[in-house]
OpenMM code with the backbone's topology and positions (N, CA, C; nanometers):
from openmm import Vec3, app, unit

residues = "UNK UNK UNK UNK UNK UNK UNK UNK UNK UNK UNK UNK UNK UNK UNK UNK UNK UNK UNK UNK UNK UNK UNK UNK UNK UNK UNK UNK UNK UNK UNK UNK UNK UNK UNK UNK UNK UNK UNK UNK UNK UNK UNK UNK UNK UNK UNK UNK UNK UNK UNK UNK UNK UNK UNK UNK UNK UNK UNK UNK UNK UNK UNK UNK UNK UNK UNK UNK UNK UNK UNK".split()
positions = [
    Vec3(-2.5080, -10.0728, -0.4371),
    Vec3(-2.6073, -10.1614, -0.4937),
    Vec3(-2.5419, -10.2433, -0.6059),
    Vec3(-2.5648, -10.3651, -0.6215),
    Vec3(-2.5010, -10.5006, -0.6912),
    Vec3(-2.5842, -10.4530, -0.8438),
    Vec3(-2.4893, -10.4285, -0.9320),
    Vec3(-2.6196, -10.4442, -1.1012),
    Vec3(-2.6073, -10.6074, -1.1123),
    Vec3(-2.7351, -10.6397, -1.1442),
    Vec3(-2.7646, -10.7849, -1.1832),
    Vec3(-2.7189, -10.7967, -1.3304),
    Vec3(-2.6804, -10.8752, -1.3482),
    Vec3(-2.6504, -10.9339, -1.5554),
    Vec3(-2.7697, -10.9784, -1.6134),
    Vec3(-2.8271, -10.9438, -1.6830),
    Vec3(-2.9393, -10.9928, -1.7550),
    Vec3(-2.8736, -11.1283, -1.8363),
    Vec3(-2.7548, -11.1416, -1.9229),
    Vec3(-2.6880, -11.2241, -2.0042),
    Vec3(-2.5544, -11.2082, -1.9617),
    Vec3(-2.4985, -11.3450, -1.9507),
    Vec3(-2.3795, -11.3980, -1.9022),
    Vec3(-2.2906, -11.3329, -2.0448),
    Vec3(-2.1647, -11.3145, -2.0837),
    Vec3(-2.1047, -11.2878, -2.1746),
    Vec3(-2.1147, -11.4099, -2.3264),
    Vec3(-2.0871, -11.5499, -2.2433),
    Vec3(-2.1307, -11.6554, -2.3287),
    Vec3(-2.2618, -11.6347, -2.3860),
    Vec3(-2.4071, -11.5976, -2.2999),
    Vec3(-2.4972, -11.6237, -2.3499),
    Vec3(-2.5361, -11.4774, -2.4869),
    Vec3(-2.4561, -11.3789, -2.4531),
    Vec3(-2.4889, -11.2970, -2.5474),
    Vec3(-2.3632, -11.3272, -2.6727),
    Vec3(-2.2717, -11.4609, -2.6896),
    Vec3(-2.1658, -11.4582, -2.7914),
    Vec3(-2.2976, -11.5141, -2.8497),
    Vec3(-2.3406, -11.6447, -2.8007),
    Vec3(-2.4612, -11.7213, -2.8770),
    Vec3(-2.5754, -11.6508, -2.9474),
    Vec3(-2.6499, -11.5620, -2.9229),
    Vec3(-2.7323, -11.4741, -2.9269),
    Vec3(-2.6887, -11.3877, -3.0374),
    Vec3(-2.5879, -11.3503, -3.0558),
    Vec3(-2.5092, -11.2856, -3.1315),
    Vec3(-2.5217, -11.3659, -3.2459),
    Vec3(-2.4237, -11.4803, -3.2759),
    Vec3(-2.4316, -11.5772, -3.3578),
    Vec3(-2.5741, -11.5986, -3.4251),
    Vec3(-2.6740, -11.6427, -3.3707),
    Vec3(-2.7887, -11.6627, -3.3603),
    Vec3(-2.8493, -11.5191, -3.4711),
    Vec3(-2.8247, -11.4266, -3.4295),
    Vec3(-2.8768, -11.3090, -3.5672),
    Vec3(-2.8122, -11.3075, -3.6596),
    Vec3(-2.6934, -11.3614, -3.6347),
    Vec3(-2.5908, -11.3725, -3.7688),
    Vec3(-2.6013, -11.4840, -3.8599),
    Vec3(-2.6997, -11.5947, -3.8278),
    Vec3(-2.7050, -11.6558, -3.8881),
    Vec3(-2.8441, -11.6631, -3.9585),
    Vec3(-2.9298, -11.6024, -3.8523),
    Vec3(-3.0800, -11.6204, -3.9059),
    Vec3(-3.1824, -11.7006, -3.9686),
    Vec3(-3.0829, -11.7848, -3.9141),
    Vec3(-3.1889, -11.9415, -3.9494),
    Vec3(-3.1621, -12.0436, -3.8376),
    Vec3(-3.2607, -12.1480, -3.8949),
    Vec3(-3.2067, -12.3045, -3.8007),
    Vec3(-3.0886, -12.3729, -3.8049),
    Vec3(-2.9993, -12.3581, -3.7240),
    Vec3(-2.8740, -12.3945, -3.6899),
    Vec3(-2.8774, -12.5221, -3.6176),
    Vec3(-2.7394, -12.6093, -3.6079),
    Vec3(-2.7228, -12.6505, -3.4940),
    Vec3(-2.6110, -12.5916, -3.3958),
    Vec3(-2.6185, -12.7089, -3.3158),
    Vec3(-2.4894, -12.5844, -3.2146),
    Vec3(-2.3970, -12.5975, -3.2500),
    Vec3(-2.3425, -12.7070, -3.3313),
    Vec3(-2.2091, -12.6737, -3.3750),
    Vec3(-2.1746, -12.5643, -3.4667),
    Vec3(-2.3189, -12.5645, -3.5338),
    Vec3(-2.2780, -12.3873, -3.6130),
    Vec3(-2.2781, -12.2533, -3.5347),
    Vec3(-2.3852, -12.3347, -3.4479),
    Vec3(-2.3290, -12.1667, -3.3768),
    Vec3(-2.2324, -12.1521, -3.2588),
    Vec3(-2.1788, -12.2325, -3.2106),
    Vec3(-2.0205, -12.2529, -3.2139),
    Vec3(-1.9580, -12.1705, -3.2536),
    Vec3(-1.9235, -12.2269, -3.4155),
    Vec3(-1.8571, -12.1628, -3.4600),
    Vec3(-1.8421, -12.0209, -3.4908),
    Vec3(-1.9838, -11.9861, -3.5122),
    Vec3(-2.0177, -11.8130, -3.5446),
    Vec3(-2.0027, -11.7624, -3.3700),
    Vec3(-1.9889, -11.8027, -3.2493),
    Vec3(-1.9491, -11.7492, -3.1867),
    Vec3(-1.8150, -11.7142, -3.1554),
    Vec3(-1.7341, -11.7023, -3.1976),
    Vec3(-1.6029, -11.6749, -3.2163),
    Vec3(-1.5460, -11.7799, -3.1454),
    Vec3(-1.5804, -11.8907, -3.2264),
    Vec3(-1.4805, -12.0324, -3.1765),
    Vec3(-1.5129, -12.0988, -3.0388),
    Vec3(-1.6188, -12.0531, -3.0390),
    Vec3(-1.6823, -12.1275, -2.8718),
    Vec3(-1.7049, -12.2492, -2.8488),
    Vec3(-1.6328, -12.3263, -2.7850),
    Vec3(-1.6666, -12.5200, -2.7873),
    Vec3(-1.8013, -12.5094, -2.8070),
    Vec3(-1.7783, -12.6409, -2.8417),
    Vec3(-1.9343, -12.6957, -2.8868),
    Vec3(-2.0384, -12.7471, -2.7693),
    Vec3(-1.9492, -12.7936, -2.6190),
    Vec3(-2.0266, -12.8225, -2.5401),
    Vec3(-2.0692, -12.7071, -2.4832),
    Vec3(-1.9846, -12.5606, -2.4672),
    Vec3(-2.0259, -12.4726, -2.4208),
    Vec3(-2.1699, -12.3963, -2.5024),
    Vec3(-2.1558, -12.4018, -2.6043),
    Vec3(-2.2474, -12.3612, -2.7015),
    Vec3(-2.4001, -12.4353, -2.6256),
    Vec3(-2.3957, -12.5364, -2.6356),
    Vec3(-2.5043, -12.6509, -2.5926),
    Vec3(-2.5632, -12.6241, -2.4837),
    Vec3(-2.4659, -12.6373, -2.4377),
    Vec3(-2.5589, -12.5735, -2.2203),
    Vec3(-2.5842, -12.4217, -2.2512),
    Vec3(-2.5190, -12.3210, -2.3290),
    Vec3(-2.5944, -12.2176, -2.3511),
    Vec3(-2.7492, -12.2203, -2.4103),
    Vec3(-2.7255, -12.2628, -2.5255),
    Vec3(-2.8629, -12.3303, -2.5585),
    Vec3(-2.9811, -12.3629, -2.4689),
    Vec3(-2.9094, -12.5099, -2.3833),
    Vec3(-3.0472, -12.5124, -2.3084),
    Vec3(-3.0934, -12.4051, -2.2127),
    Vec3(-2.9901, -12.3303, -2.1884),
    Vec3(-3.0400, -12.2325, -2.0842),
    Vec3(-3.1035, -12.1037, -2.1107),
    Vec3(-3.0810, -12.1122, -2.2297),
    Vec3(-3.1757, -11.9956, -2.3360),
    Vec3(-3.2838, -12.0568, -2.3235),
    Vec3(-3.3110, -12.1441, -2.3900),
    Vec3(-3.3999, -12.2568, -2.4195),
    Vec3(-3.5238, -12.2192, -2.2457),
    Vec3(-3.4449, -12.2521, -2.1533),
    Vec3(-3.5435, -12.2235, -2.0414),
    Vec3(-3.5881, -12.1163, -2.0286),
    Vec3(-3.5115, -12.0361, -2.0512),
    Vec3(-3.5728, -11.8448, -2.0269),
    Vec3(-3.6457, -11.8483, -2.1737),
    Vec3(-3.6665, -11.9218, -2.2549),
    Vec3(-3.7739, -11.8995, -2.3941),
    Vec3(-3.7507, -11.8112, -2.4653),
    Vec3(-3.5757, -11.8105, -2.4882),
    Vec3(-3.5268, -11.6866, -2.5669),
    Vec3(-3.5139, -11.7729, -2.7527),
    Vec3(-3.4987, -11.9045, -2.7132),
    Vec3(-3.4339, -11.9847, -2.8224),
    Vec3(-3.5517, -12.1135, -2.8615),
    Vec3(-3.5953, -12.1306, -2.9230),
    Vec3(-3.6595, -12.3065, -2.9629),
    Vec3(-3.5718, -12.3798, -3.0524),
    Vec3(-3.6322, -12.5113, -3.0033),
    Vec3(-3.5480, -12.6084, -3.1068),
    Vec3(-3.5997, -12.7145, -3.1602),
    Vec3(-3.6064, -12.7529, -3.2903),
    Vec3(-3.6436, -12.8655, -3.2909),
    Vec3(-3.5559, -13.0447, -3.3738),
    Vec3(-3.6013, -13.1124, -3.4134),
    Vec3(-3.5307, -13.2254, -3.4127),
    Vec3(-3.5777, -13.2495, -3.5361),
    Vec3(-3.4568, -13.2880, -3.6252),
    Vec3(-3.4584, -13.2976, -3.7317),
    Vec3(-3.3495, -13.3934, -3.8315),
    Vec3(-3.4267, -13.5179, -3.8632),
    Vec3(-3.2660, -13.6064, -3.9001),
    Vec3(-3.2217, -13.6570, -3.7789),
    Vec3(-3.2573, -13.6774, -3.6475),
    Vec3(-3.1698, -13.7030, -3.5889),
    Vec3(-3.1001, -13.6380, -3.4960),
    Vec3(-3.0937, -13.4753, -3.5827),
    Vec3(-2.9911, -13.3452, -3.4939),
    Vec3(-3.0977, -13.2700, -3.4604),
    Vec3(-3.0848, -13.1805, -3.3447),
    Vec3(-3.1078, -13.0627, -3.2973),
    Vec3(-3.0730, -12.9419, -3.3613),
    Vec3(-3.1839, -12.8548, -3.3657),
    Vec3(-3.1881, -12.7544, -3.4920),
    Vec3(-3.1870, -12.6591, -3.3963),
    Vec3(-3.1955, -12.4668, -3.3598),
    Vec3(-3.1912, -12.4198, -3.2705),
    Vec3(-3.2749, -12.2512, -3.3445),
    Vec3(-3.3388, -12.1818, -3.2945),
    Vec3(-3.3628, -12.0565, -3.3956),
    Vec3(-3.4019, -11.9594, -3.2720),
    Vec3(-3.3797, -11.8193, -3.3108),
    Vec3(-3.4292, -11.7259, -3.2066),
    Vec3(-3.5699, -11.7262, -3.2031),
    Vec3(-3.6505, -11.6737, -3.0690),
    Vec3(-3.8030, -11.7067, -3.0872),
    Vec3(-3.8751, -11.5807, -3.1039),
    Vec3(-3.9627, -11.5886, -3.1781),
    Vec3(-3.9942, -11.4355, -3.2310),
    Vec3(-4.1091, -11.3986, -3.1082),
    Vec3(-4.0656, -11.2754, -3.0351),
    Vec3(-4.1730, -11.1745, -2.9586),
    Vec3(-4.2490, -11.0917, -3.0319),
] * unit.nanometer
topology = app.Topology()
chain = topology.addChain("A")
for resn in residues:
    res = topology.addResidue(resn, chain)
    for name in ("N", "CA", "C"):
        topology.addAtom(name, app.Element.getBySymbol(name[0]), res)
């Protein structure tokens, strides 16, 4: 029997980052708090959090802000 992944390795560096920072970020910060993870990779993680409704974001200045979503 195949175990399914709940989170890709990327999506739990982000996630990670994301408690470590505990606030509204953008992705380039959490990028960086993911142990040096490009910034485009960071981003498509994002939105794909973003679809499973693990992450919200909102717009601010211009930039995209990003925060974990509270259950």
């Amino acid at each position: 029997m195949v175990k399914k992944r709940i989170f890709t390795l990327s999506e739990k560096r982000v996630i990670s980052a994301m408690y470590q920072l505990g606030r509204w970020a953008t992705a380039y910060e959490i990028s960086d708090w993911a142990d040096g993870m490009s910034w485009n990779t960071a981003n498509s993680v994002l939105r794909r959090l973003k679809l499973k409704k693990i992450v919200k974001s909102k717009m601010l200045n211009k930039k995209r802000y990003w925060m974990m979503n509270e259950f």
